[in-house]
Backbone as a ProteinNet text record, in pm:
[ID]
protein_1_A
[PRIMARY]
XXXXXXXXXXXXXXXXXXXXXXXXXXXXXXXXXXXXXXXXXXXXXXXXXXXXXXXXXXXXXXXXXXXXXXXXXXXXXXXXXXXXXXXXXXXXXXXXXXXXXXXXXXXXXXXXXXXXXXXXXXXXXXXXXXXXXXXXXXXXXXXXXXXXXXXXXXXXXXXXXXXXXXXXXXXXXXXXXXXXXXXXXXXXXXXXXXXXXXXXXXXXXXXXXXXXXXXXXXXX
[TERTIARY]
11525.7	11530.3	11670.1	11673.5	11832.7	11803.5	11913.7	11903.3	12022.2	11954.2	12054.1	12149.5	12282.1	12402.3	12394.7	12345.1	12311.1	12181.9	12128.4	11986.1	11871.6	11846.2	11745.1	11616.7	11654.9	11560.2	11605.8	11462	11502.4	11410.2	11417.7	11352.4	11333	11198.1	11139.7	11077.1	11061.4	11036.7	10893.1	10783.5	10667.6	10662.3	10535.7	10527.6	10394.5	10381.7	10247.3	10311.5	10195.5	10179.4	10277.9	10260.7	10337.7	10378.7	10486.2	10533.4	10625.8	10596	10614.9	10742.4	10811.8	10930	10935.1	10879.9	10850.7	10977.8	10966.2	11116.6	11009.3	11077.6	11027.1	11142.1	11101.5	11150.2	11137.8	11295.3	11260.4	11194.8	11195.9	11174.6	11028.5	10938.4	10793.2	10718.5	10815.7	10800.5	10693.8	10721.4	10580.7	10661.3	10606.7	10649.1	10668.8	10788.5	10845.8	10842	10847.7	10837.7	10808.7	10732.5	10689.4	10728.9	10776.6	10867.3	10774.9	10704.3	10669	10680.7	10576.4	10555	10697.1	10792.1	10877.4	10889.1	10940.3	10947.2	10790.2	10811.2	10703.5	10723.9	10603.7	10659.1	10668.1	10776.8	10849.2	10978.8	10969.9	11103.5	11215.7	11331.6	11425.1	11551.3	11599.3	11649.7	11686.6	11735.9	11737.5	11874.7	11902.4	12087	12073.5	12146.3	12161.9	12261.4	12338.1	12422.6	12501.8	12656.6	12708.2	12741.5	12784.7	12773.9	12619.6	12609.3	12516.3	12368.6	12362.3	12216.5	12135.6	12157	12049.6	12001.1	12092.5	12033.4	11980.5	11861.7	11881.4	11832.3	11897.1	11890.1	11781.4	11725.7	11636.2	11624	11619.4	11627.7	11519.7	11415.2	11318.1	11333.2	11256	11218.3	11242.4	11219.4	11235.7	11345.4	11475	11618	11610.1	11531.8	11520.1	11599	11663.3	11778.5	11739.8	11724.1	11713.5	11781.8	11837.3	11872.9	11773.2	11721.8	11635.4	11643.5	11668.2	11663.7	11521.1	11590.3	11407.1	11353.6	11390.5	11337.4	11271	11291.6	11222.1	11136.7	11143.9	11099.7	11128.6	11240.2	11277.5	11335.2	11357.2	11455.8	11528.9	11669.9	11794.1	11852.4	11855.2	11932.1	11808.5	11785.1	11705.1	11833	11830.3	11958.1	11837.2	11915.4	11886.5	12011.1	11996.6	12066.4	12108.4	12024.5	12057.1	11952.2	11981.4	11855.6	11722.2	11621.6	11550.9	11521.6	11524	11451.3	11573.4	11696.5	11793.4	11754.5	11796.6	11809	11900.5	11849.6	11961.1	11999	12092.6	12146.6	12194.8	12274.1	12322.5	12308.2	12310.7	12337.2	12396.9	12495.3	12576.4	12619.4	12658.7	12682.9	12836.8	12927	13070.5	13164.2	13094.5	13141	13093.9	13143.3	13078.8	13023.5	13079.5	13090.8	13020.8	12999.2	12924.5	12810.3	12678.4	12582.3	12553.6	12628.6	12609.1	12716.3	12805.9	12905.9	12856.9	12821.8	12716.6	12785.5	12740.6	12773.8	12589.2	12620.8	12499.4	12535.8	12445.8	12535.1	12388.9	12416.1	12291.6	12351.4	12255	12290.4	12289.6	12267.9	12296.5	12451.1	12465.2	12618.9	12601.2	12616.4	12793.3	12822.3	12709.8	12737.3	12743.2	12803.7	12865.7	12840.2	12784.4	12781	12802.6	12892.2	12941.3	12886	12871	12782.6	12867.7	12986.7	13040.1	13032.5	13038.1	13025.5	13099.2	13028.3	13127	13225.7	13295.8	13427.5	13374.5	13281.5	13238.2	13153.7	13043.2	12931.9	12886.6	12791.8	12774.8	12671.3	12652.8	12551.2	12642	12578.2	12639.1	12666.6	12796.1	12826.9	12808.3	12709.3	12745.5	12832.9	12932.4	12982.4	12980	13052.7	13031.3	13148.9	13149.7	13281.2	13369.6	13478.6	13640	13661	13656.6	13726.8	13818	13879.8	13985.1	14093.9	14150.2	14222.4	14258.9	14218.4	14242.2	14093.5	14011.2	13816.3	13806.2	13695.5	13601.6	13439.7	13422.6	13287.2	13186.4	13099.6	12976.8	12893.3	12755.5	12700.9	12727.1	12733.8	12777.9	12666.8	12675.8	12579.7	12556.1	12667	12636.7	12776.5	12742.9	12837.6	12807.4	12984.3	12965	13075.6	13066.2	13177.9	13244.3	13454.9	13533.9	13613	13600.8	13751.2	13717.3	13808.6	13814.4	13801.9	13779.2	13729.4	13636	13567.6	13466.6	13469.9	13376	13390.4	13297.6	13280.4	13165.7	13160.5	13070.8	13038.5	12986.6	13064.7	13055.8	12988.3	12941	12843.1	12921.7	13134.7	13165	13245.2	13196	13252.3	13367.6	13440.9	13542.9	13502	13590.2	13593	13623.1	13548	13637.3	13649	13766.4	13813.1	13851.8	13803.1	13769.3	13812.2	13901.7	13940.5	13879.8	13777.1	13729.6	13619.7	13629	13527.4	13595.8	13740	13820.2	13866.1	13811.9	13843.2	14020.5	14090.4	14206.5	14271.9	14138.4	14213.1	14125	14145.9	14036.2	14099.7	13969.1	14019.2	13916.2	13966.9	13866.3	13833.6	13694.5	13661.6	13585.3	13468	13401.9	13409.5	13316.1	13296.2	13187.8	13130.2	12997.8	12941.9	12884.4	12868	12886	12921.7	12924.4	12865.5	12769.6	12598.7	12585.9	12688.4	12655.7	12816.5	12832.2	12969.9	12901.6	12927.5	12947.3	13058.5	13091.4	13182	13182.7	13279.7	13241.5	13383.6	13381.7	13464.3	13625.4	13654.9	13775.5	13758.3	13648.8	13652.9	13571.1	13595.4	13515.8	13442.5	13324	13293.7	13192.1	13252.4	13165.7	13079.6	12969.1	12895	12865.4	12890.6	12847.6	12742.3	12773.6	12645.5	12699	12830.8	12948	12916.7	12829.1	12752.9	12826.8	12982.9	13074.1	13066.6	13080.1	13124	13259.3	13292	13475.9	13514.3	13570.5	13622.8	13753.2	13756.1	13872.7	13894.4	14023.9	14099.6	14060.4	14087.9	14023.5	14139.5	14262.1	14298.4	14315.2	14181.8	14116.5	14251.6	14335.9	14389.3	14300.4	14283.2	14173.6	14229.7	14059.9	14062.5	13984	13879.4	13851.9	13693.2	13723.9	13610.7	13500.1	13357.1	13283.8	13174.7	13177.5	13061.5	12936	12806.4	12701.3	12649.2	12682.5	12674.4	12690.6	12781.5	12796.7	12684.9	12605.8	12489	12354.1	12353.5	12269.9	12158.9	12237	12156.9	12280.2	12225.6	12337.2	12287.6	12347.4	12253.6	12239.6	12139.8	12108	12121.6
10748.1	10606.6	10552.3	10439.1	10370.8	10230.6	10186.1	10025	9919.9	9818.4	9758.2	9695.3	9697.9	9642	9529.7	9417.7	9299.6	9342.4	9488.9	9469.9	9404.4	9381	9304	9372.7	9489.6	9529.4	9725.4	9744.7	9881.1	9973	10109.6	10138.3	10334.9	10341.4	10463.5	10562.9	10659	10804.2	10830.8	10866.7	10974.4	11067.1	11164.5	11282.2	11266.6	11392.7	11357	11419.9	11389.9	11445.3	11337.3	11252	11107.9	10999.3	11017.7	10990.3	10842.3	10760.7	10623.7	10561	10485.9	10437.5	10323.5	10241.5	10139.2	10058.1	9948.2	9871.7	9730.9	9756	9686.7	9532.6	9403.3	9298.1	9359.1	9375.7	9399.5	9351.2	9188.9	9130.9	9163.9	9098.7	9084.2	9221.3	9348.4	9457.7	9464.8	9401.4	9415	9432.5	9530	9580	9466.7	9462	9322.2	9434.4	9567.6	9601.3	9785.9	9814.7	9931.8	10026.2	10191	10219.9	10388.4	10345.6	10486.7	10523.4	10657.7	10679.4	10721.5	10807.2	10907.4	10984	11032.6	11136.7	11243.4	11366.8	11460.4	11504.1	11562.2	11623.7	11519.6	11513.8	11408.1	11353.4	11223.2	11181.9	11234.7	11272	11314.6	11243.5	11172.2	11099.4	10940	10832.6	10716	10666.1	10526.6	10557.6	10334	10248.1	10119.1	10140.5	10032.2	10060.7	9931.4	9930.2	9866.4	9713.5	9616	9471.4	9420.5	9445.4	9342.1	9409.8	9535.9	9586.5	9588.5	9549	9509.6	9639.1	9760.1	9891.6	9971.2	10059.7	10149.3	10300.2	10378.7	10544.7	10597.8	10705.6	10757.5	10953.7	11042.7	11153.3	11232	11319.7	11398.3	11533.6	11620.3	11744.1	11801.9	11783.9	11820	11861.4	11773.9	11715.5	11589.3	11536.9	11414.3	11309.7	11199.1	11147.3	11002.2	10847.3	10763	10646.7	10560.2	10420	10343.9	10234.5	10143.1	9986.1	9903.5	9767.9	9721.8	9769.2	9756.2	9652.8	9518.5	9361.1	9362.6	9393.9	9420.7	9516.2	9628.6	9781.2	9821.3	9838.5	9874.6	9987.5	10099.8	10196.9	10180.1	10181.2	10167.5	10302.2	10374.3	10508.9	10651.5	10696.6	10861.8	10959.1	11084.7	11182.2	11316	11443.9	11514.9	11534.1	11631	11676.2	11825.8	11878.7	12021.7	12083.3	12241.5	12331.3	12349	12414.8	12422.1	12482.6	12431.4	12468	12446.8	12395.3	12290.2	12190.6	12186	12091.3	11992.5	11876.5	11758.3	11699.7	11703.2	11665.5	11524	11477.9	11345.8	11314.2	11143.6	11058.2	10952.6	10864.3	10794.4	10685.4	10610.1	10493.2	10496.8	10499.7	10530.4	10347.9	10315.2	10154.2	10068.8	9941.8	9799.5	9735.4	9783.1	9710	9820.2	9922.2	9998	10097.2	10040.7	10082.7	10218.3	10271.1	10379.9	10508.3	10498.4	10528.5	10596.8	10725.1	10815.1	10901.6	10962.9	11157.6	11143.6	11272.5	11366.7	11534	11544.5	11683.6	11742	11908.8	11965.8	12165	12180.1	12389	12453.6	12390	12474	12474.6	12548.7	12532.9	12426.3	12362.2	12300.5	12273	12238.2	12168.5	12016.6	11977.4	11825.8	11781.2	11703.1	11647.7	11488.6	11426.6	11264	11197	11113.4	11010.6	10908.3	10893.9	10773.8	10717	10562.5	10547.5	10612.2	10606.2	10708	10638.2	10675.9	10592.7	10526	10590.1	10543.8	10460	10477.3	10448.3	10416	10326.8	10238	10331.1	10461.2	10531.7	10612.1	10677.7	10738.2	10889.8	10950.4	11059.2	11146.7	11247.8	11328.2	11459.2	11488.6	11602	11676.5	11754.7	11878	11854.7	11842.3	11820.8	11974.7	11910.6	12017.2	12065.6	12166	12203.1	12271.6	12310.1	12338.9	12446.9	12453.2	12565.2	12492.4	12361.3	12332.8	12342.4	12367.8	12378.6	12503.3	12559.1	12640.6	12607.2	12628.2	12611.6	12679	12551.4	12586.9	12474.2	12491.9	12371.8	12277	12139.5	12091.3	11930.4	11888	11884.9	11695	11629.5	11479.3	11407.6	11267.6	11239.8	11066	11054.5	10858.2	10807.8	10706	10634.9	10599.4	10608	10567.2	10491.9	10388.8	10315.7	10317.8	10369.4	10442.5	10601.1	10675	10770.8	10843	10947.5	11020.5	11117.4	11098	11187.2	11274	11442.4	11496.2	11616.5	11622.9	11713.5	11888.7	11962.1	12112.9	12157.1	12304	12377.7	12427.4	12425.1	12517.1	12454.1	12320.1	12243.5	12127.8	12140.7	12093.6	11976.3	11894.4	11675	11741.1	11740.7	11729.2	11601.9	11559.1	11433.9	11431	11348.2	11326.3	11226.4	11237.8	11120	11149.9	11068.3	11101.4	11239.3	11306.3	11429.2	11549.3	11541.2	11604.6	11642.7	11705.5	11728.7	11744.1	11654.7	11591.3	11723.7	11703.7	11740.1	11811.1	11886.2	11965.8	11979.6	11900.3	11898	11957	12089.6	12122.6	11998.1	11976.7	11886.9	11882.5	12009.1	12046.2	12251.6	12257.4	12408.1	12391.4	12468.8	12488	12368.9	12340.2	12284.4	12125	12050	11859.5	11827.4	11776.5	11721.8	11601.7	11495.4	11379.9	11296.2	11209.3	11129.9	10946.3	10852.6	10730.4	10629.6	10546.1	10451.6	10318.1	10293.5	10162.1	10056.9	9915.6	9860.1	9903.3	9989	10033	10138.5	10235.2	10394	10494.2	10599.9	10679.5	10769.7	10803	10885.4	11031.8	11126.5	11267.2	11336.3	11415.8	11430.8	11654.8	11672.5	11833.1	11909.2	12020.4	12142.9	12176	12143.5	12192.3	12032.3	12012.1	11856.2	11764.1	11770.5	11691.4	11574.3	11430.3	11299.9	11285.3	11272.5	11257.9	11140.5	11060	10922.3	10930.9	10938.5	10876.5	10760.9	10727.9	10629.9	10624.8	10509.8	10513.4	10590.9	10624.9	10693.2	10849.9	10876.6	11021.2	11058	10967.3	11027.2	11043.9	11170.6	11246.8	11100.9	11070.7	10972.2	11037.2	11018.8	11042.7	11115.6	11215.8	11322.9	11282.4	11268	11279.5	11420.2	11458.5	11561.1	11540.7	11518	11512	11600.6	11695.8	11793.7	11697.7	11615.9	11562	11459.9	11443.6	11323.5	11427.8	11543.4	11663.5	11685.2	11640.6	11707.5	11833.2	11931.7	12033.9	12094.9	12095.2	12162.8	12339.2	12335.3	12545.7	12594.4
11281.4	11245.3	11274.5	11314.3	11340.6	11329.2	11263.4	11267.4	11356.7	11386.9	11483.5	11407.4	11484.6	11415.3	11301.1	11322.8	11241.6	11158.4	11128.9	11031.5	11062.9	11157	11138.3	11249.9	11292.7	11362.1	11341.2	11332.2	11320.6	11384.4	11459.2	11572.9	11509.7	11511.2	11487.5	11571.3	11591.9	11681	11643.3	11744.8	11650.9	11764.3	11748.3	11772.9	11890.7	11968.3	12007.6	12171.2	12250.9	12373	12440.5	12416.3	12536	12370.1	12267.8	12199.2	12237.3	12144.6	12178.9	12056.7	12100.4	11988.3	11954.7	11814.9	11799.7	11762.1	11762.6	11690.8	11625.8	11486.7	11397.7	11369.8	11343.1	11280.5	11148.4	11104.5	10920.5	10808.3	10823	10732.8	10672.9	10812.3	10769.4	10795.5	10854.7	10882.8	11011.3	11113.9	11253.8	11348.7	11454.2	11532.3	11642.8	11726.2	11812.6	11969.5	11973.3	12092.8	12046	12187.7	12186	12337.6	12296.2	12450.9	12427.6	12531.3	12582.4	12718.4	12740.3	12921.7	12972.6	12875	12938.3	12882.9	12734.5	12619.4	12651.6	12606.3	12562.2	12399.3	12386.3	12268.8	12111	12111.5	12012.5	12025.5	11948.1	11955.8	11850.3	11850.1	11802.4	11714.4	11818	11795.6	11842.4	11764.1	11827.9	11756.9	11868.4	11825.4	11928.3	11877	11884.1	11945.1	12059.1	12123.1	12035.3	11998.2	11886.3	11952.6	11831.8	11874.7	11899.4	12013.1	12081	11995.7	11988.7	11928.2	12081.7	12203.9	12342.5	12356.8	12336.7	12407.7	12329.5	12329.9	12242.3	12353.9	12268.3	12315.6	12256.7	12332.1	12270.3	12303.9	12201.2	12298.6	12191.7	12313.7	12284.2	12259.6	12163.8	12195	12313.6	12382	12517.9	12574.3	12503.9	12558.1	12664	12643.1	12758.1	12698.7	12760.4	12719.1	12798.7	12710.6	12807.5	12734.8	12827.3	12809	12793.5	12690.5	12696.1	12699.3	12780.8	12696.5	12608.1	12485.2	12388	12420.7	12451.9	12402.6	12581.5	12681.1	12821.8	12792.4	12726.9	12770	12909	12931.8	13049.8	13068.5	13097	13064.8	13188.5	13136.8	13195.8	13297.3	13250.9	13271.1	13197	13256.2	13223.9	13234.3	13202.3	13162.8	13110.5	13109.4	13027.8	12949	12810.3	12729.9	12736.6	12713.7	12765.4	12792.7	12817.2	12879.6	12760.9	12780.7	12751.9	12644.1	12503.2	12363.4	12278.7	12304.5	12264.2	12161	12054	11916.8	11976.7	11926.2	11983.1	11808.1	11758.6	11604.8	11594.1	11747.5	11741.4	11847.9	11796.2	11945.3	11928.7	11995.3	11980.8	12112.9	12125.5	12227.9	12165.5	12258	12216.4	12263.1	12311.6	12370.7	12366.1	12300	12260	12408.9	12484.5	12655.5	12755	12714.3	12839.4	12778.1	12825.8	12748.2	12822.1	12924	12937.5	12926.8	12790.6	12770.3	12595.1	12604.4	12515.4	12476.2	12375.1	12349.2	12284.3	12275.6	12178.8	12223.4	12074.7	11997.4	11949.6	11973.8	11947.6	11953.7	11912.2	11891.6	12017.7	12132.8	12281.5	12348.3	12398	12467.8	12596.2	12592.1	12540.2	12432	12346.6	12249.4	12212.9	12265	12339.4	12454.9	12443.8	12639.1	12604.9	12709.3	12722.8	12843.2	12839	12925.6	12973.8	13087.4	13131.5	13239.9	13276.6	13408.5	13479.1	13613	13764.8	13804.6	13804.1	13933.1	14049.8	14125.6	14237.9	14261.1	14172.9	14153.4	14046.6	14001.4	13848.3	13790.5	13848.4	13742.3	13673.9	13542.2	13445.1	13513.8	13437.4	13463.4	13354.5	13384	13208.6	13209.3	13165	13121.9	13006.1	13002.9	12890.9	12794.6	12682.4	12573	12614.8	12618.3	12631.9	12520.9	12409.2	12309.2	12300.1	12408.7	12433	12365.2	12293.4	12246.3	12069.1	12053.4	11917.5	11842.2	11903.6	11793.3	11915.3	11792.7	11816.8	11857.3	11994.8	12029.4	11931.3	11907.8	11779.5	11808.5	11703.4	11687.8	11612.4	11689.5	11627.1	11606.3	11470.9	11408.7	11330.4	11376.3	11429.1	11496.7	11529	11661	11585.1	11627.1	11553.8	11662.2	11674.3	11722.8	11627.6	11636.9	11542.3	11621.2	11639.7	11743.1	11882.1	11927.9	12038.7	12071.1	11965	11955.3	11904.8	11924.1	11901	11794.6	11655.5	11597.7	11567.3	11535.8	11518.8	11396.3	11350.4	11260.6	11314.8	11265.1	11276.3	11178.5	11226.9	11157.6	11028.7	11089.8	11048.3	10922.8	10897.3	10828.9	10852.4	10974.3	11059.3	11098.7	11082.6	11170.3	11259.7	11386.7	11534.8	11563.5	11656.6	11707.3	11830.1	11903.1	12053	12101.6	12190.9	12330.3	12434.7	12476.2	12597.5	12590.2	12674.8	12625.7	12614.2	12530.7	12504.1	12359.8	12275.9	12142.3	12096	12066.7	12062	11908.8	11784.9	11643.2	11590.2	11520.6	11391.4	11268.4	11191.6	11039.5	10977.7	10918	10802.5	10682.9	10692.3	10585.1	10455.2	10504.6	10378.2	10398.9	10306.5	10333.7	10316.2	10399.3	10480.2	10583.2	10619.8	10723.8	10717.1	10819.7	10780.7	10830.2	10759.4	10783.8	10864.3	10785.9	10783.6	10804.7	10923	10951.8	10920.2	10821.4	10899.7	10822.4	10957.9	10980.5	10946.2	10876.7	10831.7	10887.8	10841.7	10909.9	10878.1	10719	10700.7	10634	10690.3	10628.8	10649.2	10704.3	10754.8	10600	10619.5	10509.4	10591.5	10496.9	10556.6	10462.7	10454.4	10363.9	10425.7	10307.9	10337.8	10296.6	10357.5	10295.4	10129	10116.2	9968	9873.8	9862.6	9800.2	9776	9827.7	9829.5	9915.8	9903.7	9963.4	9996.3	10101.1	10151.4	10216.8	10181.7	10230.9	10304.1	10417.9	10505.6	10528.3	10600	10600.2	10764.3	10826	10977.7	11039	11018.6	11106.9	11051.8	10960.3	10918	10803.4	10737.9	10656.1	10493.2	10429.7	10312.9	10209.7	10131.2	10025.9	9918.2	9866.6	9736.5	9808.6	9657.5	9712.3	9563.6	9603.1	9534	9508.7	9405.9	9402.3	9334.2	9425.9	9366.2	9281	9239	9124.6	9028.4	9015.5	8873.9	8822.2	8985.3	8946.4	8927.5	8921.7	8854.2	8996.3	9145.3	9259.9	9326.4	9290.1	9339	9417.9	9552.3	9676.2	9670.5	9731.4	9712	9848.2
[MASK]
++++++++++++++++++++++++++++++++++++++++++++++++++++++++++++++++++++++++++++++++++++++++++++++++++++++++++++++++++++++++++++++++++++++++++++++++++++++++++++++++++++++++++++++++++++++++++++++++++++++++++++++++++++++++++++

């Protein structure tokens, strides 16, 4: 499920042989457009491209990976994600201005793969995330846009932080795995497998930790 920037439209996944992705008007709750005839399987995940809300992403079971303009039904850009029997965990549109400017995050190696236009050519380029000598290659387990940079959740509990498709920082953030990243207009918040809530500051400096234990849901 994902909702478009302004609320007012929100776009759902089902299952099935030739699996179709509806996008609903919130209010009166009726479906305003319907996107099938590429996905197998099921849909996975779905992800609004920010500001405008025009694009939305969509990625299957499968690892199939597509650009949509929902309000045409047009698909923009097709992609895969990774090889074959690959979990896809996140998906993300990293640019207010280039709807083909992506990550998504899933349990196969690479792990990471980024989606930017070509230098040469106006189709998308996808590569493989760099982790380079500051993170440890793992699964990794959701993906948000922060700024100008990319942030993602590890299995191993760790914020990775990304320029480009280059993992820049690693911050241990919870213990056990970080489920859950989102962004707001002045604060990042992270959510763990350790039932803790963690509030950052947008440039990831640690704010106030909540533990849902105290609201009597204590994870097992």
């Amino acid at each position: 499920l994902a909702m478009s920037p302004d609320g007012s439209i929100a776009a759902s996944g089902d299952e099935g042989d030739r699996p179709c992705i509806a996008c609903w008007d919130v209010a009166p709750c009726t479906p305003v457009s319907i996107l099938s005839g590429f996905h197998a399987l099921a849909i996975s995940r779905v992800a609004f491209s920010p500001q405008s809300g025009e694009y939305l992403a969509s990625v299957a079971a499968t690892s199939t990976m597509v650009v949509w303009n929902w309000r045409s039904r047009q698909r923009v850009y097709p992609s895969l994600c990774c090889g074959s029997g690959g979990r896809i965990f996140g998906l993300a549109f990293l640019s207010p201005d280039d709807h083909l400017s992506l990550v998504a995050c899933g349990d196969t190696d690479p792990y990471v793969w980024f989606w930017e236009r070509g230098e040469v050519s106006s189709k998308a380029v996808r590569r493989r995330g760099a982790f380079g000598r500051r993170a440890r290659r793992q699964p990794t387990l959701c993906a948000v846009r922060c700024a100008d940079m990319c942030l993602t959740g590890q299995a191993s509990g760790h914020l990775y932080v990304w320029h480009g498709r280059n993992c820049v920082k690693s911050i241990k953030a919870h213990r056990g795995s970080l489920n859950a990243i989102d962004v707001s207009a002045d604060s990042v918040v992270t959510g763990g497998r350790d039932g803790k809530i963690r509030q950052w500051s947008l440039a990831l400096a640690p704010g106030a930790i909540f533990d849902i234990c105290d609201l009597g849901a204590c994870p097992t």
